[in-house]
C-alpha positions in Angstrom: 7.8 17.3 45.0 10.8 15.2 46.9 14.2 16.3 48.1 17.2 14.1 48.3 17.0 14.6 51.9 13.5 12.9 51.9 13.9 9.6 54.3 12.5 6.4 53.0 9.3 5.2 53.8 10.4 2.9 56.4 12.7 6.0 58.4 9.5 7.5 59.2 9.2 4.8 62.3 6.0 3.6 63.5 2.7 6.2 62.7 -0.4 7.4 63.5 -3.1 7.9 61.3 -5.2 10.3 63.1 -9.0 9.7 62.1 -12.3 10.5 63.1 -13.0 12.5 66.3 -15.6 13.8 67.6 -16.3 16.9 64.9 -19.2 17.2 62.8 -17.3 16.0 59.6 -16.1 12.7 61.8 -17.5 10.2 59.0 -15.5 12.3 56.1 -12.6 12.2 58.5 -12.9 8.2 59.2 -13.3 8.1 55.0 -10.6 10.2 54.7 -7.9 8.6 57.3 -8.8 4.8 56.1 -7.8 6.2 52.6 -4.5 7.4 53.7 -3.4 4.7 55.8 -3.9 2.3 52.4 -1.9 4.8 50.8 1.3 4.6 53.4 0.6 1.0 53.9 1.2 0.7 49.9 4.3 2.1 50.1 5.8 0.9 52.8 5.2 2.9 56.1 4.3 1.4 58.9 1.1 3.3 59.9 -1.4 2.3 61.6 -5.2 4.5 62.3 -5.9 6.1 65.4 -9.2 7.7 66.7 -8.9 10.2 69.3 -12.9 9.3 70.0 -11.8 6.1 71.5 -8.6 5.9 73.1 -6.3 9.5 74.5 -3.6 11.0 72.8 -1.0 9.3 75.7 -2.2 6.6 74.2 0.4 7.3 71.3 3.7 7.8 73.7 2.3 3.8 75.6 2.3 2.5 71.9 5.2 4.4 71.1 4.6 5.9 67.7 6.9 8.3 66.2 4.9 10.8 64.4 1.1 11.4 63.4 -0.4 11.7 60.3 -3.4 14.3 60.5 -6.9 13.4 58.7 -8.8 14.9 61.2 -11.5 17.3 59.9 -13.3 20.4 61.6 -12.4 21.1 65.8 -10.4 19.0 67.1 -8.4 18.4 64.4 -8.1 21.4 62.2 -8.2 23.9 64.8 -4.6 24.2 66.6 -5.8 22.0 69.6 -4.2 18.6 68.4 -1.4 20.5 67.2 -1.0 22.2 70.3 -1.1 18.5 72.2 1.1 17.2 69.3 3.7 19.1 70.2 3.2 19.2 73.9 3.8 15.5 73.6 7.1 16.0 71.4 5.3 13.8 68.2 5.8 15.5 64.5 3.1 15.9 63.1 1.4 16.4 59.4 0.6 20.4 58.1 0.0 23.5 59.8 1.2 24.7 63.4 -1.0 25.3 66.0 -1.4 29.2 64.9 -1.6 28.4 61.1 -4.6 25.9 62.0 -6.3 28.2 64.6 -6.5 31.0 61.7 -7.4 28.9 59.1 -10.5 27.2 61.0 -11.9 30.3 61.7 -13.5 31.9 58.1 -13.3 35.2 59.3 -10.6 35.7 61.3 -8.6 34.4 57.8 -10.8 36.7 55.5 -10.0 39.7 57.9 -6.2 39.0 57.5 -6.8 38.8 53.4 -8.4 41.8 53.6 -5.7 43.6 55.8 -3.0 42.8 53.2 -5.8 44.1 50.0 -5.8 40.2 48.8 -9.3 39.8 46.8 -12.4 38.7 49.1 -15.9 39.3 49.1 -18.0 41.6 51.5 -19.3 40.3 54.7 -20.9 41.1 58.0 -20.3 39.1 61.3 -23.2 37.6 63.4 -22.6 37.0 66.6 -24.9 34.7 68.9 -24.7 37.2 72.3 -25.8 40.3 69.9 -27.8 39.5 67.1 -30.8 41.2 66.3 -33.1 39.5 63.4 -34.0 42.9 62.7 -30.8 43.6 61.0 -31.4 41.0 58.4 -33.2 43.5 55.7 -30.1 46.0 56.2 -27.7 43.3 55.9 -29.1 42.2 52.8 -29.5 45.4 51.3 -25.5 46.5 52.0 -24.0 43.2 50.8 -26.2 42.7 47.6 -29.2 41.0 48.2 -27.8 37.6 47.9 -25.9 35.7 50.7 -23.7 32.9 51.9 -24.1 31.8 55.5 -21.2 30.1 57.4 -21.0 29.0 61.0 -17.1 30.4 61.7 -15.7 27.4 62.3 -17.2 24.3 60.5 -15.9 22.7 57.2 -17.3 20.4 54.4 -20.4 23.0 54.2 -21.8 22.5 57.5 -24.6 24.7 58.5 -24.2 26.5 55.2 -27.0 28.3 53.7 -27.4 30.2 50.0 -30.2 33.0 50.8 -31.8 36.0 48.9 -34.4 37.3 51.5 -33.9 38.9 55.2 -36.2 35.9 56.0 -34.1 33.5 55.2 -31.3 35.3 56.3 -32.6 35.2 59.8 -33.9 31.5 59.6 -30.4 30.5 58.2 -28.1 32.7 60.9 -30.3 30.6 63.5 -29.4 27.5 62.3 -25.8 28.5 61.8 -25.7 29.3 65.4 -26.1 25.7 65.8 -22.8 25.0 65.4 -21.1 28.2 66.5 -21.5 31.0 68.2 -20.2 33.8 65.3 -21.4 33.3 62.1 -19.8 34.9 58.4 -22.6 36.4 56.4 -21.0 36.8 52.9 -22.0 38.8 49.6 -22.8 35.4 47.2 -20.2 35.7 44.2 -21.9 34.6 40.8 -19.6 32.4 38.6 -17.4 29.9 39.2 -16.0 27.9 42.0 -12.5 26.9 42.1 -9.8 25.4 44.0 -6.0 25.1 44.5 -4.2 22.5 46.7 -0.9 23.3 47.7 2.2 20.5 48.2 5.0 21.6 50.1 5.7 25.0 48.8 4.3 24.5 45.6 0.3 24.8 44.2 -0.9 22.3 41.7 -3.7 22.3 38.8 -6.4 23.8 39.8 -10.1 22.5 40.2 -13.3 24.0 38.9 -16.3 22.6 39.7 -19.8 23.1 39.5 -23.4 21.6 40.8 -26.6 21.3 39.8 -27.4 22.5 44.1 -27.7 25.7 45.2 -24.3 25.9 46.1 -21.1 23.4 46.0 -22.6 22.0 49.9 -22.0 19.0 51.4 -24.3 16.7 49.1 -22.6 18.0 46.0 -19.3 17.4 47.7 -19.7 13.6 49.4 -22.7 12.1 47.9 -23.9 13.7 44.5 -22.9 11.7 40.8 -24.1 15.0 38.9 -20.9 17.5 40.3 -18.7 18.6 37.8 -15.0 18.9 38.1 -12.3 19.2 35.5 -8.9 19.2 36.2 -6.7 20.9 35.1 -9.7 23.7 34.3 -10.7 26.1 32.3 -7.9 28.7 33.0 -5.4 30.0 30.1 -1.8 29.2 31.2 -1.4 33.1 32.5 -4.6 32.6 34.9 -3.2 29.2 36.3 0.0 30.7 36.9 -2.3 34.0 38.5 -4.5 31.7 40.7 -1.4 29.6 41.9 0.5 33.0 43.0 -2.7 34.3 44.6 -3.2 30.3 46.5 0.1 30.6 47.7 0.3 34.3 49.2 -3.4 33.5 50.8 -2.0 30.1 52.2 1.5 31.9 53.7 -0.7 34.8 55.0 -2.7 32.6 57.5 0.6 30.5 58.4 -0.3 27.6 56.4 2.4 25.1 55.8 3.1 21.6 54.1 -0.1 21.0 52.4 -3.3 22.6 52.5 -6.0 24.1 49.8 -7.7 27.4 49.1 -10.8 27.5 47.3 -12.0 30.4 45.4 -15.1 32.0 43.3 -14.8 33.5 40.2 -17.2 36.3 39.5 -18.6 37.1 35.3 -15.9 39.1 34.8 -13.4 36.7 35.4 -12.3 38.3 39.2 -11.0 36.0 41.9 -12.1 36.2 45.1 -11.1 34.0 48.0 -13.2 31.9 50.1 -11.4 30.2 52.8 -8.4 28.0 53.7 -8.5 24.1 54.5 -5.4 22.3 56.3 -6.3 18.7 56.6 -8.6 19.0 53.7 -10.7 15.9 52.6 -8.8 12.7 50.9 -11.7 10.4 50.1 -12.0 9.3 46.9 -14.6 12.2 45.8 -11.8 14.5 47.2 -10.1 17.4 45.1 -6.5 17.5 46.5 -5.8 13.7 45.6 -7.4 14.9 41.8 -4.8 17.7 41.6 -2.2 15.5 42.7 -3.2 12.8 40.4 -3.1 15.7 37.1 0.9 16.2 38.1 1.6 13.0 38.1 1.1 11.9 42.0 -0.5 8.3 42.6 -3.2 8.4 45.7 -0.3 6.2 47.5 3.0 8.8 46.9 0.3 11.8 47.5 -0.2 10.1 51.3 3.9 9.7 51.8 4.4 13.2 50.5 1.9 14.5 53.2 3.5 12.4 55.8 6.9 14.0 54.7 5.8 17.6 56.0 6.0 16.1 59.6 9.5 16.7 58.9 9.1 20.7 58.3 10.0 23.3 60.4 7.3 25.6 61.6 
């Protein structure tokens, strides 16, 4: 995963653990960015948290930091925006660019560029808050299978997610999606398994599967259930890890994502692929998946956080 142009811990100056916010998933975030900041402390970095809720991002020029670690989850953090300021401000900065991050965020602006290049995703119809009609619901059912995954468009860690199987619900569900965005993914529901991929500079490690007792792999299952199940590396014969890896890696390119990232994935009866969506500041707590894959190839939790902090060094 390291070059021999890597610097050492200590050339990476003084940085920024960027944490919390003012998104939805801020209390994964703070979970996520105190976890981190032990990591580089462990080996050697001096880093130090920093909550854009509190204090503004010129507050990192007065306190002279030298680059920013990203563990910011949802708007605000995922979404281009810091990564627009980032750079505005002249600070490197962890992961994707400000166009990479603006795709990724959005469900289906990602799933329409998939699509466009005939990668594997599953049907879907876009509600929009302006235009909606809860009359549509029973056709919308009827022409994407009869079973549904709701999504705001721009919301992580299962927010505002809802599994349904009747235009009722459908309607209900799309309503309270609207919540939290104002375009909403309605997706044919894949039965089988879910799985995931996290990707390390350039390179995609063991993949996840997991699977719940819920209705679906939402936030509970993800942050506060014992009874998920994950196994790492999974199921998958050596020829469909080396398959899912190729397929993590085109998806992840296609939407500009760079450094590190993950792309999770359902696997239909048949043993199909299907993507689901792209993450680049994904979730580092200690229920997360990306420090599990790490951990399988040989990565501690504390030289996952440096090799993260070393893609502020990329080009974009």
């Amino acid at each position: 995963m390291m070059s021999l142009n890597d610097k050492s811990a200590t050339e990476y100056g003084k940085v920024a653990v960027m944490m919390g916010g003012l998104s939805a998933e801020r209390e994964v975030s703070l979970n996520s960015g105190k976890a981190v900041l032990q990591g580089l402390l462990d080996m050697g970095v001096n880093a130090h948290s920093f909550d854009p809720a509190d204090q503004p991002l010129t507050e990192l020029l007065v306190n002279n930091f030298d680059r920013v670690v990203i563990a910011l989850h949802g708007r605000g953090g995922e979404d281009g925006t810091l990564q627009g300021a980032l750079q505005l401000l002249g600070l490197p900065y962890t992961g994707t660019g400000v166009l990479g991050s603006a795709l990724c965020m959005d469900k289906i602006r990602s799933k329409q560029i998939w699509q466009s290049l005939g990668l594997p995703t599953a049907n879907y119809k876009i509600a929009d808050k302006r235009s909606f009609d809860a009359g549509s619901c029973k056709a919308i059912m009827a022409s994407l299978g009869e079973e549904v995954m709701v999504k705001p468009a721009q919301e992580g860690s299962s927010i505002g997610m809802a599994r349904v199987n009747n235009a009722q619900q459908l309607d209900t569900a799309v309503q309270n999606a609207f919540k939290y965005d104002n375009k909403v993914l309605i997706e044919q529901f894949v039965h089988g398994s879910e799985y995931t991929v996290s990707i390390l500079n350039g390179k995609a490690l063991p993949s996840i599967s997991m699977s719940t007792p819920r209705d679906f792999y939402d936030y509970a299952a993800k942050y506060q259930s014992d009874n998920t199940v994950y196994v790492c590396p999974s199921d998958l014969s050596a020829i469909e890890e080396t398959q899912l890896a190729e397929l993590a890696l085109e998806a992840f390119d296609a939407v500009a994502g760079c450094g590190w990232g993950r792309i999770d994935f359902m696997r239909d009866k048949v043993g199909r692929f299907y993507l689901l969506e792209a993450n680049t500041a994904p979730g580092m707590t200690e229920k997360s998946l990306v420090p599990m894959a790490a951990k399988q190839a040989g990565l501690s939790f504390a030289e996952l956080s440096l090799a993260i902090l070393r893609t502020s060094d990329q080009l974009r």
